[in-house]
mmCIF file as Biopython writes it, N, C-alpha, C and O atoms, coordinates in Angstrom:
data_model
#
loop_
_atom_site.group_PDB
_atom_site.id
_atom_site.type_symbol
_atom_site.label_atom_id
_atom_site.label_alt_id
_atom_site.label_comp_id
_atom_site.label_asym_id
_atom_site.label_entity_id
_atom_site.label_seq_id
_atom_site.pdbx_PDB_ins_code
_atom_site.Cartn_x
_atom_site.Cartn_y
_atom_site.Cartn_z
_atom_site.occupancy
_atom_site.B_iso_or_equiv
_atom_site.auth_seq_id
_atom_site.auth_asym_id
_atom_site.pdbx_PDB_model_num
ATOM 1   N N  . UNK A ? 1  ? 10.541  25.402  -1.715  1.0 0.0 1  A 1 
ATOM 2   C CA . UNK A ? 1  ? 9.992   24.869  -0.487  1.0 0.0 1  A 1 
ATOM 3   C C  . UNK A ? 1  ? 8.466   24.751  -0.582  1.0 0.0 1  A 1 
ATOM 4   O O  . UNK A ? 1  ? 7.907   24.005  0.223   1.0 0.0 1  A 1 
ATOM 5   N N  . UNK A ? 2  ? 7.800   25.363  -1.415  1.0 0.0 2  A 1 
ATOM 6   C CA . UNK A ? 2  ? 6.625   25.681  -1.450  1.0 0.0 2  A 1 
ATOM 7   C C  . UNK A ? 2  ? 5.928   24.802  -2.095  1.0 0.0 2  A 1 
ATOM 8   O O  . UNK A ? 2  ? 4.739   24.540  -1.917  1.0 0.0 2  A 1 
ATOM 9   N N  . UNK A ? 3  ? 6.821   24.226  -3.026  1.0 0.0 3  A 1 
ATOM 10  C CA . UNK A ? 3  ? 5.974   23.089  -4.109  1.0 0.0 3  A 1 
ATOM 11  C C  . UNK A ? 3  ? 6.315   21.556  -3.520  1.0 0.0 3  A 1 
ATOM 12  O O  . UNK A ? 3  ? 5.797   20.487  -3.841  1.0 0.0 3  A 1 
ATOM 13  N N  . UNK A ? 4  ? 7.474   21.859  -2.445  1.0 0.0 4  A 1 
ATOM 14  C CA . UNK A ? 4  ? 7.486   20.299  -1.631  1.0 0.0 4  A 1 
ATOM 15  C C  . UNK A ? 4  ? 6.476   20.219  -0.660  1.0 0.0 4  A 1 
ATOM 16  O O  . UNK A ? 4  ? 6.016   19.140  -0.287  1.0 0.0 4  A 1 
ATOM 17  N N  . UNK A ? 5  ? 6.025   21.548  -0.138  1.0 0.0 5  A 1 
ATOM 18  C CA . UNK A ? 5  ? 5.235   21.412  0.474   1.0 0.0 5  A 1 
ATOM 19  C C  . UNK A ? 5  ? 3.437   20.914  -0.010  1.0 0.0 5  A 1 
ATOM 20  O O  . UNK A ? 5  ? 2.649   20.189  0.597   1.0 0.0 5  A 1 
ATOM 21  N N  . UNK A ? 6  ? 3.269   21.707  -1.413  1.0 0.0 6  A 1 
ATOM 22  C CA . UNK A ? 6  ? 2.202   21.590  -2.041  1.0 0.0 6  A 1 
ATOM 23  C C  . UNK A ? 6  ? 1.921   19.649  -2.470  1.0 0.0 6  A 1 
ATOM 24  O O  . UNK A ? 6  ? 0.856   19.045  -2.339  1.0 0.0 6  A 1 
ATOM 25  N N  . UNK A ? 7  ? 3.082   19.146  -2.916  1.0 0.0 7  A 1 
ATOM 26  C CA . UNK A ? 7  ? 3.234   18.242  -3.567  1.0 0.0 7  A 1 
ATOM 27  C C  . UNK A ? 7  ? 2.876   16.738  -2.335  1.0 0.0 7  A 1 
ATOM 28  O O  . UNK A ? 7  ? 2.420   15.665  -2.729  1.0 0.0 7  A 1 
ATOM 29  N N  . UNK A ? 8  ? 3.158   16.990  -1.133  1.0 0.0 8  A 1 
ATOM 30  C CA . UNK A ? 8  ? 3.146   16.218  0.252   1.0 0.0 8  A 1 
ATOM 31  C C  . UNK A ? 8  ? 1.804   16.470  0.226   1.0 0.0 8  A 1 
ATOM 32  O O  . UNK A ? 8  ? 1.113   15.495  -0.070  1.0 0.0 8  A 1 
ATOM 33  N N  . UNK A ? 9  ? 1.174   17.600  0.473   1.0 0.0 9  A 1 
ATOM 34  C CA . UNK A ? 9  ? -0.195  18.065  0.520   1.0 0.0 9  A 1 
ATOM 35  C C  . UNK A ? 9  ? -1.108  16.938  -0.689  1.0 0.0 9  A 1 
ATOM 36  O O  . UNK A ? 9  ? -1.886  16.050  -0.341  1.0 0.0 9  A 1 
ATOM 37  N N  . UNK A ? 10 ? -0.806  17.226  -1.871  1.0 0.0 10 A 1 
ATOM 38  C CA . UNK A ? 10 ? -1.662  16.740  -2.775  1.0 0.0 10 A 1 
ATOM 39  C C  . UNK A ? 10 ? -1.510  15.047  -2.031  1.0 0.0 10 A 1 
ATOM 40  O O  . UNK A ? 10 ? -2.435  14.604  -1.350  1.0 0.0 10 A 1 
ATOM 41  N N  . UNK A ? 11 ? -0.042  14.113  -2.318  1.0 0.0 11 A 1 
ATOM 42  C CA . UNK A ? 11 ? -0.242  12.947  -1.808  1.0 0.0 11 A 1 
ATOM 43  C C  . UNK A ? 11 ? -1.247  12.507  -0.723  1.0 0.0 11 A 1 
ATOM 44  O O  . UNK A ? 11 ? -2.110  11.635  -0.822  1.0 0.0 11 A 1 
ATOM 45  N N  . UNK A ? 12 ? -0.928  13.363  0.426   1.0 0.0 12 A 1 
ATOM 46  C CA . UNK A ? 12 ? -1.720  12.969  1.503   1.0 0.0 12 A 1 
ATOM 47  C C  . UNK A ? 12 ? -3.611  12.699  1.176   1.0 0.0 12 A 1 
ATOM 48  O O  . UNK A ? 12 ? -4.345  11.812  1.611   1.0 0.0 12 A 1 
ATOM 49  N N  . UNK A ? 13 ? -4.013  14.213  -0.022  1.0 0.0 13 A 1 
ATOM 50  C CA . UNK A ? 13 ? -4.982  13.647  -0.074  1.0 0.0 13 A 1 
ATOM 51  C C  . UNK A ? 13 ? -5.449  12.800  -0.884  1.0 0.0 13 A 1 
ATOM 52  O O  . UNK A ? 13 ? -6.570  12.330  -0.688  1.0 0.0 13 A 1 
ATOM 53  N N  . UNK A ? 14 ? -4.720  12.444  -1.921  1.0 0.0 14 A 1 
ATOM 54  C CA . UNK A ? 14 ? -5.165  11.183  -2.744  1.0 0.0 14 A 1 
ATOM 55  C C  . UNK A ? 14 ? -4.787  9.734   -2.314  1.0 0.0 14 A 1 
ATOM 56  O O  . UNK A ? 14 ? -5.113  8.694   -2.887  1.0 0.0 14 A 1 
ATOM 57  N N  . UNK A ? 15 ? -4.029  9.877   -1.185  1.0 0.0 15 A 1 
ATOM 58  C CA . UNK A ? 15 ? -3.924  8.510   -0.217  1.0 0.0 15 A 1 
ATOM 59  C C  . UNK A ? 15 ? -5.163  9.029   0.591   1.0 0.0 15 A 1 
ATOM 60  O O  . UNK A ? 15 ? -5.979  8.408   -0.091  1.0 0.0 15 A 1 
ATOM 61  N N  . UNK A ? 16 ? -5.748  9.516   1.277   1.0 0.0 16 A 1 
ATOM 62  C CA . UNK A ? 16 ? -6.619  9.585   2.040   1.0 0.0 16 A 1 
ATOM 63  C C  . UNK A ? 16 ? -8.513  9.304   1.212   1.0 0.0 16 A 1 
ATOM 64  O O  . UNK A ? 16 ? -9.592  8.987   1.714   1.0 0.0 16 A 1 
ATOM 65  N N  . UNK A ? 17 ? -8.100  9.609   -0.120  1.0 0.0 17 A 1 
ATOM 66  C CA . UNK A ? 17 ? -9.380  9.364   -1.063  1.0 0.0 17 A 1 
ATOM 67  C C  . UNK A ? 17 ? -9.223  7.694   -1.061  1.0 0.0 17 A 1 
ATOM 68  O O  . UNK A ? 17 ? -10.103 6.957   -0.616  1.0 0.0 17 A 1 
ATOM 69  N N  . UNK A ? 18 ? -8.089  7.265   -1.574  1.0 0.0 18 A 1 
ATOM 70  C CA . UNK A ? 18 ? -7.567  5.765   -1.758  1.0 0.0 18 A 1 
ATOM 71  C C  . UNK A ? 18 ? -8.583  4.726   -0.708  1.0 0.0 18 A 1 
ATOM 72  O O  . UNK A ? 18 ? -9.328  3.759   -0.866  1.0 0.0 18 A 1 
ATOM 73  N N  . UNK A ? 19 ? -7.907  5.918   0.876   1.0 0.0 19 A 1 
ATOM 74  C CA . UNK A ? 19 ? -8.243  4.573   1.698   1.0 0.0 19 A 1 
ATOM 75  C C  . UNK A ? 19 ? -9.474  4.662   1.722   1.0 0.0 19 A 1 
ATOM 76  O O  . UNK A ? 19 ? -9.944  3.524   1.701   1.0 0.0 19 A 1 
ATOM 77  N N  . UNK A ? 20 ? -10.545 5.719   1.768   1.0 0.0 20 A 1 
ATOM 78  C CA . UNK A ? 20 ? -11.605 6.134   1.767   1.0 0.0 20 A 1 
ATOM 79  C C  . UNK A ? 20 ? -12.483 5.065   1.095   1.0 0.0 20 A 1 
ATOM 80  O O  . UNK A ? 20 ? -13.267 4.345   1.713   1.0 0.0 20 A 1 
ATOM 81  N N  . UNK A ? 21 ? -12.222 5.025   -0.548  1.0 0.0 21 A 1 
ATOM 82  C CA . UNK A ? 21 ? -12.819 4.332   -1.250  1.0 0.0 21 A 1 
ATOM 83  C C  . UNK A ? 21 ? -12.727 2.874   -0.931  1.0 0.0 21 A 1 
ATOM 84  O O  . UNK A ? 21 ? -13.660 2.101   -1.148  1.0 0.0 21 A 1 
ATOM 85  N N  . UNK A ? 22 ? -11.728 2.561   -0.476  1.0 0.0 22 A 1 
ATOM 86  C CA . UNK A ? 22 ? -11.384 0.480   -0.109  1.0 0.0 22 A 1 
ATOM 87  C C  . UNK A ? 22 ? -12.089 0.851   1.379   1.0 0.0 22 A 1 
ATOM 88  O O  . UNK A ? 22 ? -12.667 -0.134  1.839   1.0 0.0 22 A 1 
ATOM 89  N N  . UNK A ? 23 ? -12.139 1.560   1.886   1.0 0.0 23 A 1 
ATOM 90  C CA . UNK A ? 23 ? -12.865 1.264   3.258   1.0 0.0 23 A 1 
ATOM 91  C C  . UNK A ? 23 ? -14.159 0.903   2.961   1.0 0.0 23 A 1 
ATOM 92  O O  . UNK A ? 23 ? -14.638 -0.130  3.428   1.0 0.0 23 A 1 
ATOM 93  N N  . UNK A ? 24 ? -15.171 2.097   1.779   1.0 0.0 24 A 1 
ATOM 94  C CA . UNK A ? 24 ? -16.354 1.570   1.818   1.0 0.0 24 A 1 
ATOM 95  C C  . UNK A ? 24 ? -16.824 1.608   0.317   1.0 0.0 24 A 1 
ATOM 96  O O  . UNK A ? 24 ? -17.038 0.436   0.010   1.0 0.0 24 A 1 
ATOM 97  N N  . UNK A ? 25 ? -16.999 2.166   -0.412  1.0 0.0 25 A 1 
ATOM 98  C CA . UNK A ? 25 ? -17.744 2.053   -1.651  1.0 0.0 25 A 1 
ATOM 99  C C  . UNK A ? 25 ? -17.145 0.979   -2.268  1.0 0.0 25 A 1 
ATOM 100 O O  . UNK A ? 25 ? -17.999 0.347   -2.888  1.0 0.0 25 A 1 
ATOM 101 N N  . UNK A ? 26 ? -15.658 0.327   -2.403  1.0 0.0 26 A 1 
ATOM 102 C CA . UNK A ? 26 ? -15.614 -0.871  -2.890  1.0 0.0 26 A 1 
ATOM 103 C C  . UNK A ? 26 ? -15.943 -2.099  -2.297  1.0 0.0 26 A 1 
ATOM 104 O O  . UNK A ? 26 ? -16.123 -3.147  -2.916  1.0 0.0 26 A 1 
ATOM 105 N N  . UNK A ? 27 ? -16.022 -1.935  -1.010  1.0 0.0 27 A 1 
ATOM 106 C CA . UNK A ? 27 ? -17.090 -3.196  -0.394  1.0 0.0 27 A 1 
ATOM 107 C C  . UNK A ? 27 ? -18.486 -2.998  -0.577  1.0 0.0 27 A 1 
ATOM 108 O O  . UNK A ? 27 ? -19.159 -3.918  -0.113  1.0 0.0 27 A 1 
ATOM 109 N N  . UNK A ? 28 ? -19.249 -1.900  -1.214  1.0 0.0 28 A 1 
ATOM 110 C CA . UNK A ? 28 ? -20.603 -1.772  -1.416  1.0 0.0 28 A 1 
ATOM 111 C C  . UNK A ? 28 ? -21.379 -1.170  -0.127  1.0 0.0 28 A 1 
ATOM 112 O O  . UNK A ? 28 ? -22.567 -1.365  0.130   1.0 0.0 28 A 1 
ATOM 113 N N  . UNK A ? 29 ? -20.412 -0.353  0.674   1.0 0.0 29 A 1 
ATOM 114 C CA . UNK A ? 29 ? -21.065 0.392   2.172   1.0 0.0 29 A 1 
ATOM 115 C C  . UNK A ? 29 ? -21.329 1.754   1.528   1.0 0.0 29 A 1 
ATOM 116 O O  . UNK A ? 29 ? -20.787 2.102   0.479   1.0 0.0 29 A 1 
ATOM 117 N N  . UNK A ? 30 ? -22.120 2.438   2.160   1.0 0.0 30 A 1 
ATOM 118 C CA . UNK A ? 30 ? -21.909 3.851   2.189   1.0 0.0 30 A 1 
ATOM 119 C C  . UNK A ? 30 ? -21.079 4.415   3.119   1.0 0.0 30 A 1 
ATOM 120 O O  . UNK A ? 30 ? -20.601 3.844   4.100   1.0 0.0 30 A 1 
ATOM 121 N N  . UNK A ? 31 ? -20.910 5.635   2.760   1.0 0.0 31 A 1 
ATOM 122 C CA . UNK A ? 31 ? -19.748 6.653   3.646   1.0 0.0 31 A 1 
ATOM 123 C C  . UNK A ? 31 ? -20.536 6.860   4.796   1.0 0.0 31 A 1 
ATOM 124 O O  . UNK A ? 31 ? -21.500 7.522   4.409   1.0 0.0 31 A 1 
ATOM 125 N N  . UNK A ? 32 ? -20.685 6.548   6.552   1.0 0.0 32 A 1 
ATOM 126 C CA . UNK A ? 32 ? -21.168 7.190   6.947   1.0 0.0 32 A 1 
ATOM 127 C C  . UNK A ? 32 ? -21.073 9.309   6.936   1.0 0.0 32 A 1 
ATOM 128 O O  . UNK A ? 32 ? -22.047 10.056  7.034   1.0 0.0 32 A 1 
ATOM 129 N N  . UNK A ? 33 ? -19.313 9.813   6.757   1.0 0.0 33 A 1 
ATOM 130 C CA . UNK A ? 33 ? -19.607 11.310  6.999   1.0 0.0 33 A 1 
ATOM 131 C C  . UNK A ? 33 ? -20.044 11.886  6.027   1.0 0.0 33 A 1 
ATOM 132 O O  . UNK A ? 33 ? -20.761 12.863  6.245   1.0 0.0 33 A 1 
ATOM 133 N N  . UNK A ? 34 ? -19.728 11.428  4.414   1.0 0.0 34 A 1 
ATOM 134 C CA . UNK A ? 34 ? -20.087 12.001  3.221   1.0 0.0 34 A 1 
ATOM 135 C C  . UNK A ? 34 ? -20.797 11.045  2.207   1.0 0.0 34 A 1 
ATOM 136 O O  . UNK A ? 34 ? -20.239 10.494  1.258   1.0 0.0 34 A 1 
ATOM 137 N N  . UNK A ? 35 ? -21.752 10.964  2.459   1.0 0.0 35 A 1 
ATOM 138 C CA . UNK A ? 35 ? -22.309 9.905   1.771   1.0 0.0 35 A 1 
ATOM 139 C C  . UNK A ? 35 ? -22.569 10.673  -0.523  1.0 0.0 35 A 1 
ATOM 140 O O  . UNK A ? 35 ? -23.062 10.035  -1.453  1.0 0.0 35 A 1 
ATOM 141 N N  . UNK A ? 36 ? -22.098 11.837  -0.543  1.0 0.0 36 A 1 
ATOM 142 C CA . UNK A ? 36 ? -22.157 12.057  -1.815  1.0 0.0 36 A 1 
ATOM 143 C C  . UNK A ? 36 ? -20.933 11.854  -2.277  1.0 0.0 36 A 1 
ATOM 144 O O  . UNK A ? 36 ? -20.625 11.682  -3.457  1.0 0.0 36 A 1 
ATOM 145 N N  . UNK A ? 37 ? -20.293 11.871  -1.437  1.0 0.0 37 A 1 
ATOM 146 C CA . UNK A ? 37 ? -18.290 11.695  -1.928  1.0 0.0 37 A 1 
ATOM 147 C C  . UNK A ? 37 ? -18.465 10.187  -2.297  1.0 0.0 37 A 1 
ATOM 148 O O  . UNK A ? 37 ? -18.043 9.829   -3.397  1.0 0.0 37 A 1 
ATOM 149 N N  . UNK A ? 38 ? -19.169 9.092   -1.307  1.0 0.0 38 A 1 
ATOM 150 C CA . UNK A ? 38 ? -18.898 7.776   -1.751  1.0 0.0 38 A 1 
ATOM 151 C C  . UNK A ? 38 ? -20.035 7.326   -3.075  1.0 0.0 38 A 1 
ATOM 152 O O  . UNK A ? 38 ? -19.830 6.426   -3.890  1.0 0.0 38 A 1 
ATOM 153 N N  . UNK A ? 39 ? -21.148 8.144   -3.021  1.0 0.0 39 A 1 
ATOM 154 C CA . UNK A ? 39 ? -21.690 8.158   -4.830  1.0 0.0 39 A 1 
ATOM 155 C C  . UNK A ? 39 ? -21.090 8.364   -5.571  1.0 0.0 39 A 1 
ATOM 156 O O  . UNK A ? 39 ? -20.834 7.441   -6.344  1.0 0.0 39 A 1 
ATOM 157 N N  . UNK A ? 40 ? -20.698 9.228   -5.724  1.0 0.0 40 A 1 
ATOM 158 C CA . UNK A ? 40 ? -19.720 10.060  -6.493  1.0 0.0 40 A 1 
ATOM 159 C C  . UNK A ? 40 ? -18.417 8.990   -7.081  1.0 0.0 40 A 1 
ATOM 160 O O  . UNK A ? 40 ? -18.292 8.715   -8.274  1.0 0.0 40 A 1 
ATOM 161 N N  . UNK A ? 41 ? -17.465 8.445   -5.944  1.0 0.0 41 A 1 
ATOM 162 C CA . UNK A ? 41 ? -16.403 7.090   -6.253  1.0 0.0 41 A 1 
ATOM 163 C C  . UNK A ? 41 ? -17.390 6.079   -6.535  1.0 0.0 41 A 1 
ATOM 164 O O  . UNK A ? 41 ? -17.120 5.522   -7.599  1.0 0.0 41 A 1 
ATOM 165 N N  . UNK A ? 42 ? -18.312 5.681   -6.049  1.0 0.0 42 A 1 
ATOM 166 C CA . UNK A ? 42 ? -19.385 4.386   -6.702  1.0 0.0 42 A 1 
ATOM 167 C C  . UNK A ? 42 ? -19.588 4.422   -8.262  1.0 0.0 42 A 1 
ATOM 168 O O  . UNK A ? 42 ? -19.480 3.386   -8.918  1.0 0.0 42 A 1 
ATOM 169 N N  . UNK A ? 43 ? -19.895 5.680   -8.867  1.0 0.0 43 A 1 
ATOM 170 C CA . UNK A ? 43 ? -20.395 5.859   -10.140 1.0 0.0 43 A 1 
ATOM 171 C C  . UNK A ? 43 ? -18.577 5.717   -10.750 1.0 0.0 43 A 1 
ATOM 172 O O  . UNK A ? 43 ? -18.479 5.098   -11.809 1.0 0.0 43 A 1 
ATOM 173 N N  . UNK A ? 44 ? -17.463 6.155   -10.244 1.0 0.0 44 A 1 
ATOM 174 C CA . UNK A ? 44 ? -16.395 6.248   -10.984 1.0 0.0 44 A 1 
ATOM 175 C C  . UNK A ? 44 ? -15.927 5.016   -11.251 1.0 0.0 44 A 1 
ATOM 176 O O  . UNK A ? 44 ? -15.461 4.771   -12.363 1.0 0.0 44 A 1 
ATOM 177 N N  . UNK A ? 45 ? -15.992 3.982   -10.172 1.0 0.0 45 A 1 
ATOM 178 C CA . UNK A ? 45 ? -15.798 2.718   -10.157 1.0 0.0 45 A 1 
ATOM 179 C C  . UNK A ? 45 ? -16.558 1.740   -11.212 1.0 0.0 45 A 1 
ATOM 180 O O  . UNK A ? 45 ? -16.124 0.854   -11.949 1.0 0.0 45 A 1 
ATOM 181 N N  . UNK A ? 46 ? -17.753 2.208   -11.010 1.0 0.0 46 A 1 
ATOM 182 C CA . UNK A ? 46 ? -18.561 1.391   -12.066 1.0 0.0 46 A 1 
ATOM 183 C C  . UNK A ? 46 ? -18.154 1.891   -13.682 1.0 0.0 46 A 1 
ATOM 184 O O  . UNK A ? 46 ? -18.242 1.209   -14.703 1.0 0.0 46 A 1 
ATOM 185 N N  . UNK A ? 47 ? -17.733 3.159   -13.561 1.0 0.0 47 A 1 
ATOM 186 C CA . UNK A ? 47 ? -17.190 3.428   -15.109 1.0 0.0 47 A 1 
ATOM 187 C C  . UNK A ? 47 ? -16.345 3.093   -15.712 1.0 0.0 47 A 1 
ATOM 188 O O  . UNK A ? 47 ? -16.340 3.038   -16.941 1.0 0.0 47 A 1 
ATOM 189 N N  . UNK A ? 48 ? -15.371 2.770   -14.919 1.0 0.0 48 A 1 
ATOM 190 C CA . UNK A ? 48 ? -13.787 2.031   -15.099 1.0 0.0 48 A 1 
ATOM 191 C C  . UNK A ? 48 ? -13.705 0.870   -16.035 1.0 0.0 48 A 1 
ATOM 192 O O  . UNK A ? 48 ? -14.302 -0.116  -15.603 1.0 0.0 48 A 1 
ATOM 193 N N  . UNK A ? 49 ? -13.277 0.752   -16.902 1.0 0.0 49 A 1 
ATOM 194 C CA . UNK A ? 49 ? -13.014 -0.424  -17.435 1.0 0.0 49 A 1 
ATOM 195 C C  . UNK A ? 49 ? -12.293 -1.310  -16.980 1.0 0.0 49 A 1 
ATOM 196 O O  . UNK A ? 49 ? -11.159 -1.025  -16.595 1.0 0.0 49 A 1 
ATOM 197 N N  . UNK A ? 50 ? -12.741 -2.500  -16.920 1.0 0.0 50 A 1 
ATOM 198 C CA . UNK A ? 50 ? -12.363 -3.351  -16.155 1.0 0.0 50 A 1 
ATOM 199 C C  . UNK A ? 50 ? -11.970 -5.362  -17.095 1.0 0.0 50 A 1 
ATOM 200 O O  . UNK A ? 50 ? -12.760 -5.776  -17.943 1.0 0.0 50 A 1 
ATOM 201 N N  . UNK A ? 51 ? -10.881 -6.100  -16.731 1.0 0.0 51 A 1 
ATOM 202 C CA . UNK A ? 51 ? -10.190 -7.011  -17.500 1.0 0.0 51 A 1 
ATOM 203 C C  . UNK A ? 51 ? -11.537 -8.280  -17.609 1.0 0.0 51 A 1 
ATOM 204 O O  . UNK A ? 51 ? -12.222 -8.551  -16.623 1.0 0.0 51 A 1 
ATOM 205 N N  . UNK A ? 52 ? -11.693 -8.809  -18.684 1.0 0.0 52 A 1 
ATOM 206 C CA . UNK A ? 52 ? -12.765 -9.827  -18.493 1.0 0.0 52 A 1 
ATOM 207 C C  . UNK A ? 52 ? -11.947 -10.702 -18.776 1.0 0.0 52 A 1 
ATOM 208 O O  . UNK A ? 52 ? -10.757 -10.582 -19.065 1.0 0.0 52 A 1 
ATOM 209 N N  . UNK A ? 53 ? -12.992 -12.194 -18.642 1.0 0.0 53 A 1 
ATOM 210 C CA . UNK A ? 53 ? -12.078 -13.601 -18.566 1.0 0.0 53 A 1 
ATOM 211 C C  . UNK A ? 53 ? -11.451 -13.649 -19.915 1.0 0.0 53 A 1 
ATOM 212 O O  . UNK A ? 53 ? -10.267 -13.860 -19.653 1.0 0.0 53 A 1 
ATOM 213 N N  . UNK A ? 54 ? -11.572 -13.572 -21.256 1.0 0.0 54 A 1 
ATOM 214 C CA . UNK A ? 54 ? -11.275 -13.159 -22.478 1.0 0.0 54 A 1 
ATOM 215 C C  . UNK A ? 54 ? -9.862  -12.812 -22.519 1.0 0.0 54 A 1 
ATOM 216 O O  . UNK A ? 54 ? -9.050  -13.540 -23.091 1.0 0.0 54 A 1 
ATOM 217 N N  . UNK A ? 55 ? -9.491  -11.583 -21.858 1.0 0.0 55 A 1 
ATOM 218 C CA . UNK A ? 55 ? -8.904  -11.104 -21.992 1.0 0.0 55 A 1 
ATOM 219 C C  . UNK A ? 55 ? -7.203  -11.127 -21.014 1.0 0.0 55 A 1 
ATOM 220 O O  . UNK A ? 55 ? -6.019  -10.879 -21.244 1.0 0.0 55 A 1 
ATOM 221 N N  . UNK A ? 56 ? -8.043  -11.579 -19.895 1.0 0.0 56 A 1 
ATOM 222 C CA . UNK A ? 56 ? -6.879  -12.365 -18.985 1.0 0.0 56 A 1 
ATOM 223 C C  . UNK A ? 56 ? -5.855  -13.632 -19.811 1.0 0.0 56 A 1 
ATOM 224 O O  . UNK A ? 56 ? -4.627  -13.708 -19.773 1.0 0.0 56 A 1 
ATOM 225 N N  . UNK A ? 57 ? -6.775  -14.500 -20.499 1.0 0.0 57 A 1 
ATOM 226 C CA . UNK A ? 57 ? -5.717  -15.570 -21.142 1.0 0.0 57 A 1 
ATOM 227 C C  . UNK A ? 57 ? -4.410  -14.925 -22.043 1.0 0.0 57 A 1 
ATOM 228 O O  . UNK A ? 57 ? -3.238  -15.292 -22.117 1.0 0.0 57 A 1 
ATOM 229 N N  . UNK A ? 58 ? -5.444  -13.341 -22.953 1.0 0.0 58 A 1 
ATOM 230 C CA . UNK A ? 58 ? -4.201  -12.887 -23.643 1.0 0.0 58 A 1 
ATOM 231 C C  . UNK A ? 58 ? -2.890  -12.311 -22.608 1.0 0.0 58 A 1 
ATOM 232 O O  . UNK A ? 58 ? -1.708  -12.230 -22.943 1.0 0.0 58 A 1 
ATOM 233 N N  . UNK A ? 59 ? -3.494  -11.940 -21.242 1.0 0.0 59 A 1 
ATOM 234 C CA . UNK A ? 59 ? -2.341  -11.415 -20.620 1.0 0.0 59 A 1 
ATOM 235 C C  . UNK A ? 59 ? -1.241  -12.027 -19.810 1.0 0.0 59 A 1 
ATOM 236 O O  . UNK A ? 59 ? -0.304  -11.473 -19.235 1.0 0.0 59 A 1 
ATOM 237 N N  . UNK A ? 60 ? -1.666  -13.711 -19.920 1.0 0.0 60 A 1 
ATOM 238 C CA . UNK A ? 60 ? -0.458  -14.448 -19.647 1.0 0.0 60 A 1 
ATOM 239 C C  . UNK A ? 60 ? 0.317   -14.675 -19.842 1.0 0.0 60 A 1 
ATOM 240 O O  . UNK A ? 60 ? 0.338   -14.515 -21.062 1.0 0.0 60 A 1 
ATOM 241 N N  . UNK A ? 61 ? 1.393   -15.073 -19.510 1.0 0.0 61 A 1 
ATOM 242 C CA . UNK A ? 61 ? 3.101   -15.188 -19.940 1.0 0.0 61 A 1 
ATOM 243 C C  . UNK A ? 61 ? 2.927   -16.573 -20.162 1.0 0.0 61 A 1 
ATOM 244 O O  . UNK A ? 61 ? 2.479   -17.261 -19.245 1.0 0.0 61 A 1 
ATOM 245 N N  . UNK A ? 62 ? 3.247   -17.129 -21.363 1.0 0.0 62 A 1 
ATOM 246 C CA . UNK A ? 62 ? 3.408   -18.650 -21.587 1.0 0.0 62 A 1 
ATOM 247 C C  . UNK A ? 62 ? 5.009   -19.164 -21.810 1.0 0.0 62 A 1 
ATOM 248 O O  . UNK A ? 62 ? 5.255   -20.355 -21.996 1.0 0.0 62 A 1 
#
C-alpha cells in the first residue's frame, strides 16, 4: 500500500513540474513563485539535445 501510495505521490509531482515548465520557462516567462526553479528548467532545456533540419529528412518514412 505504501509504494502505491509513494508511486501516485512521485507522478503527481512530475506532472506538476511538466505543467510548470510549459506554463512558463518554455514560453520564455519567468516563474512568478520560484523564479530559481524556472532557471534551473531554463538551463535544462537549453541543454537538451534537440532534432535539426538535417536530421528530420533522415526521420521520415518514405
Amino acid at each position: 500500500m505504501l509504494f502505491i501510495v509513494l508511486a501516485m505521490l512521485t507522478c503527481l509531482v512530475v506532472s506538476g513540474l511538466v505543467v510548470a515548465y510549459v506554463a512558463y520557462p518554455h514560453r520564455g516567462e519567468t516563474m512568478p513563485a520560484v523564479p530559481w526553479l524556472g532557471e534551473a528548467m531554463g538551463k535544462a532545456a537549453d541543454a537538451a539535445p534537440v532534432i535539426g533540419e538535417e536530421e528530420v529528412d533522415l526521420l521520415r518514412l518514405r
